[in-house]
C-alpha positions as CSV (number, residue, x, y, z in Angstrom):
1,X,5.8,-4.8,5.0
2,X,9.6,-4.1,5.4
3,X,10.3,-7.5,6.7
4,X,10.6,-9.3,3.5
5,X,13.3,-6.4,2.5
6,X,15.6,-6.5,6.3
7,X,15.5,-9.5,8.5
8,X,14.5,-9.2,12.0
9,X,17.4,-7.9,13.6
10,X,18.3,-5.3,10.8
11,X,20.8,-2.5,12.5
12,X,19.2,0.6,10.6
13,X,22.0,2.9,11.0
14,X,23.7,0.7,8.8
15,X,21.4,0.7,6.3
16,X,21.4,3.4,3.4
17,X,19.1,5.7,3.2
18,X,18.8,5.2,-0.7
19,X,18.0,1.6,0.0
20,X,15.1,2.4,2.4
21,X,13.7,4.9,-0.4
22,X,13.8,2.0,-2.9
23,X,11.9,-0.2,-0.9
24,X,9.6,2.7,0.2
25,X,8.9,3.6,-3.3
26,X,8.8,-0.3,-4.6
27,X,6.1,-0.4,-2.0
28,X,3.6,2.2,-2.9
29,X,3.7,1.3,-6.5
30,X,2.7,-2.0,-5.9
31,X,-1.2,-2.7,-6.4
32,X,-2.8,-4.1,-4.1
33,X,-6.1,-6.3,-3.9
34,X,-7.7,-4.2,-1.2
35,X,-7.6,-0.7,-3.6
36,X,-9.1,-3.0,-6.7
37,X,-5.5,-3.7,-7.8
38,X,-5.0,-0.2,-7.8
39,X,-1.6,1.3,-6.5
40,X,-1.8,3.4,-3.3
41,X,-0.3,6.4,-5.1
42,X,-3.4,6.5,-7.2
43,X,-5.3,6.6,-4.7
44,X,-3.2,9.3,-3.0
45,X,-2.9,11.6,-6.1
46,X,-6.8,10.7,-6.7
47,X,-5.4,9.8,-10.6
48,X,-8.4,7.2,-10.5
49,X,-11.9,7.2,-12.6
50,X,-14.6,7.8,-10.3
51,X,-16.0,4.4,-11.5
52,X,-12.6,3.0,-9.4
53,X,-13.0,5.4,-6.7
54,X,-17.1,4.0,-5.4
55,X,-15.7,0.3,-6.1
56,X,-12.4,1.0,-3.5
57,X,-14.8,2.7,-1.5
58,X,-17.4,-0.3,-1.6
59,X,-14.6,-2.6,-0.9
60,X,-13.7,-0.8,2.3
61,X,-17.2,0.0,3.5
62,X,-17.9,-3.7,3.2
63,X,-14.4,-5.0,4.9
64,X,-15.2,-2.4,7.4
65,X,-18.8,-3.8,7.9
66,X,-17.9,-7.7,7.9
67,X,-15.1,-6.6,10.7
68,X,-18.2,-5.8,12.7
69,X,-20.5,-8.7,11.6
């Protein structure tokens, strides 16, 4: 997911540490479709309805299960 943020080839010991927290935290507030459009620091913190946290969960069991399919 950092790709889009340094180009392959990136020398990381000349890149700021600031920077790679920005993109870090640009990263986990983004939603994504797999938590419902949630953002993964919901999920972390658990600051989610239960209604949200059995349809993630049903998501994932079903991913998980068409995986195996």
């Amino acid at each position: 997911m950092l790709r889009p943020h340094y180009p392959k080839g990136t020398n990381f010991a000349k890149v700021f540490q600031t920077h790679i927290n920005r993109v870090v935290e640009r990263l986990n507030y983004r939603p994504r479709k797999r938590l419902c459009y949630l953002i993964p620091v919901e999920m972390f913190w658990g600051n989610i309805s239960e209604h949200d946290k059995r349809a993630v969960l049903w998501l994932l069991i079903n991913s998980a299960i068409k995986k195996i399919i």
